[in-house]
C-alpha positions, 0 to 999 in steps of 0.5 A: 793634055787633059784632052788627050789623057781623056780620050785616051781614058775612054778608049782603053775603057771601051775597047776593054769591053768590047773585049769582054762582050766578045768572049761572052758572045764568041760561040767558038771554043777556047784553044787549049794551047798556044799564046797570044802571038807577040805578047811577050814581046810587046810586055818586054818591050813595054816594060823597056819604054817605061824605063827608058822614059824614066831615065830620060826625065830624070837626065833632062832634070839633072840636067837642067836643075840650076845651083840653088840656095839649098843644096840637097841630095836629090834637089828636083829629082821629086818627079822622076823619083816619085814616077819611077816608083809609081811604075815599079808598083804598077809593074809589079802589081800587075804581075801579081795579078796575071799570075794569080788569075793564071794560077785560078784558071790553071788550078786543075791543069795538067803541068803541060797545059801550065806551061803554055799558058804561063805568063810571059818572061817579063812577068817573071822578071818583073816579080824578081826584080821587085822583090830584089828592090824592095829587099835591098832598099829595106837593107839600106834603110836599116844601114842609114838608119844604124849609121846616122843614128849617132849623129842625129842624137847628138843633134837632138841633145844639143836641142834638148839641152838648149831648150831646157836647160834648168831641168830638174833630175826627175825629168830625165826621162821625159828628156830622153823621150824628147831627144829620141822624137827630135832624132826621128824627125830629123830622120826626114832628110835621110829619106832624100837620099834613100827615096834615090836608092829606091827610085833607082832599084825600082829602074833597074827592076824594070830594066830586067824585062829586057832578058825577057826578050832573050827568053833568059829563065831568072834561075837559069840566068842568075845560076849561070852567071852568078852561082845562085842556085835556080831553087833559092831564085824560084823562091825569091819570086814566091816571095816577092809574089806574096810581098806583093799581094801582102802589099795590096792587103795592106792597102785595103786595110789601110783604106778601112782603117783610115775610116776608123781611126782618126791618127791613121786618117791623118797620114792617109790624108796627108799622102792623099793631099800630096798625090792629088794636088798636083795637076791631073798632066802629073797623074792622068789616072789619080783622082781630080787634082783639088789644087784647081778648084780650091786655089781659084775659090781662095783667090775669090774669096779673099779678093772678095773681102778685100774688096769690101774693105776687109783685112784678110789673115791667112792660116795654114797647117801642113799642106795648107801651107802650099795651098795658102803659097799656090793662092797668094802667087795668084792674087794680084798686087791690090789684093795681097796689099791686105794680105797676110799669112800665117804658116805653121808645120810647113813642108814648103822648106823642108820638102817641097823646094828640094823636090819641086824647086822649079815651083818653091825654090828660094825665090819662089818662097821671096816672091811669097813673102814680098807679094805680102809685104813680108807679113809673114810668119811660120811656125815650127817645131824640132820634133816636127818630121814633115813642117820645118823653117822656110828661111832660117832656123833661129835654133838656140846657139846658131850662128845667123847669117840671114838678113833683111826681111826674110830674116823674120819670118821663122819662128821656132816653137820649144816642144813640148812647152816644158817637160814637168808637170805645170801647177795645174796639171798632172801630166807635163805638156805633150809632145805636139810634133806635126799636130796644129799649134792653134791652142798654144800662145804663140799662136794668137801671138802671132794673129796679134802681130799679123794683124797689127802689121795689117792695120798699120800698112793698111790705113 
């Protein structure tokens, strides 16, 4: 796959020179009118493919996806979901860039000279169909937002309460603010359903280059079978062209923002992290997936030292978590004998076995814990949106049904640690979400009891 995405690679880029060479070089004049013969088909039909290969995965995972522990809304569909997204963008941001060169080179035309270098119908679709998707996604996301957010604060205050039940009357707004960053966390598992929506409007925004092929106008169209007059859709498509190229600025600023300000930086990082770790067969035209050389030169390392006799303690944060899990599926029994590891603001629950169960599924994440001998523990928060619990949540009031040995591994962290001030200090404690726990006492807690759990199954 590598091979083929290579080769592919190296002749798309030396045809596009010589492409470039030879309108440079060519001494025959430019025609005036006329089009390239067959391109706005072969668009369309592009365009088409691209939609019909992405319904296709996403009916062969469907298909496929077997019963789980977990039940989710979306469980697997992360691939086809984050697929048919990417090629809505591309779609789109490709259209933007057509129609923007073909308004610079036409900018001193004549309306005839206009039309017979417009861009192809598909262009125009796609455009349409973007902004129709992003529209209606937004609309959506606004309407869950409003319908869940009762439930998800009654949720949060049954948290609160739990957790600080003493808490004095002066505290009531630092209470309320705890309650509110528990509601927004939770919010994570309504973007399931609506990353669906999206993936979905973005299909059916691919699929209407299809009238592109019929030569259908979309004001022409949308006037004539639905009674939308043609001016409001031409300025749907105006919009959707600035929506698009306010969303390219909007790359570019975060790109110069995530050098200058370390917050932003995180989030920048931790997409990054997300889109690169899988295998380049996953994403052929992203940067080198770092998974493939990180994860051999942990299991190297660490099979280093335990070969010298050491005790090896693994620690996590966030994506390293699914760095540290990749690592220890690849070490063999000898080595993990010595092993353990410490999670903490995980995904590997919360996120990653709903979209990718087929490689973090229930089983997986007990094979994880059995390799180590169950010398496992994960920390997490309430507040956190992105880590979460791996096996049961040991919340205040919950009924636990899990047993056995995966039973021990979650261990949930009250945040903030208190909500007044200490003696000591001024301010109360913050609120600490998905930020690293490292100067909190159950951190060292838990290196003690991992380590204690090493030396004694370890002699």
């Amino acid at each position: 796959m590598d091979g083929a995405t290579r080769g592919l690679r190296t002749v798309a880029c030396g045809l596009t020179i010589l492409v470039v060479v030879h309108v440079v070089v060519s001494p025959a004049p430019w025609p005036r009118g006329g089009a390239l013969p067959g391109y706005g088909a072969i668009l369309a039909w592009l365009f088409v493919s691209q939609t019909v290969l992405v319904a296709a995965l996403a009916a062969e995972v469907i298909w496929r996806r077997g019963a789980g522990q977990r039940k989710s809304a979306i469980r697997a569909l992360g691939a086809p979901v984050f697929v048919t997204i990417a090629a809505g963008l591309a779609v789109a941001f490709a259209a933007e860039l057509v129609y923007r060169v073909a308004d610079l080179l036409d900018r001193e035309g004549t309306t005839a000279d206009r039309q017979a270098t417009s861009p192809p119908l598909a262009y125009k679709w796609a455009i349409f169909g973007f902004f129709l998707a992003v529209l209606t996604a937004l609309l959506v996301g606004v309407v869950v937002t409003v319908l869940t957010a009762p439930g998800r604060r009654r949720a949060a205050r049954a948290i609160v309460a739990a957790d600080f039940p003493h808490a004095p009357r002066q505290a009531a707004d630092r209470l309320r603010r705890v309650e509110q960053a528990v509601a927004r966390a939770r919010f994570t598992e309504r973007l399931e359903p609506l990353s669906v929506v999206c993936a979905v409007l973005a299909a059916l925004g691919l699929a209407t280059s299809v009238l592109g092929l019929l030569q259908l106008y979309p004001g022409d169209t949308a006037q004539r079978f639905i009674g939308v007059p043609e001016n409001m859709v031409n300025f749907l498509i105006g919009s959707g062209s600035y929506v698009i190229a306010g969303i390219l600025l909007w790359l570019v600023i975060s790109g110069l923002f995530a050098y200058r300000t370390a917050g932003f930086r995180r989030y920048v990082g931790v997409l990054w992290d997300l889109g690169t770790f899988w295998p380049r067969g996953a994403h052929p035209f992203a940067p080198p997936c770092y998974a493939e050389r990180a994860v051999p030169e942990l299991t190297k390392r660490i099979s280093y030292l335990v070969e010298q006799g050491e005790r090896v303690l693994l620690a996590g944060h966030s994506h390293g978590s699914v760095l540290l899990a990749a690592t220890v599926l690849q070490l063999p029994p000898r080595i993990t004998d010595r092993v353990a590891l410490l999670t903490y603001g995980s995904p590997l629950g919360r996120l990653y076995s709903r979209l990718f169960p087929a490689y973090a599924d229930d089983a997986a994440l007990r094979e994880i814990g059995e390799r180590v001998g169950w010398r496992w523990l994960n920390l997490w928060r309430d507040t956190d949106p992105i880590g979460g619990w791996i096996f049961a949540s040991h919340r205040p009031g919950d009924v636990e049904k899990l047993t056995g040995p995966a039973a021990t591994v979650d261990r949930r962290l009250t945040d903030p640690q208190d909500v007044v001030a200490p003696p000591s200090d001024s301010v109360p404690p913050p609120i600490m979400g998905h930020w690293p726990c490292e100067s909190q006492e159950a951190f060292p807690d838990a290196v003690r009891e991992l380590m204690g759990r090493l030396r004694t199954t370890t002699r």
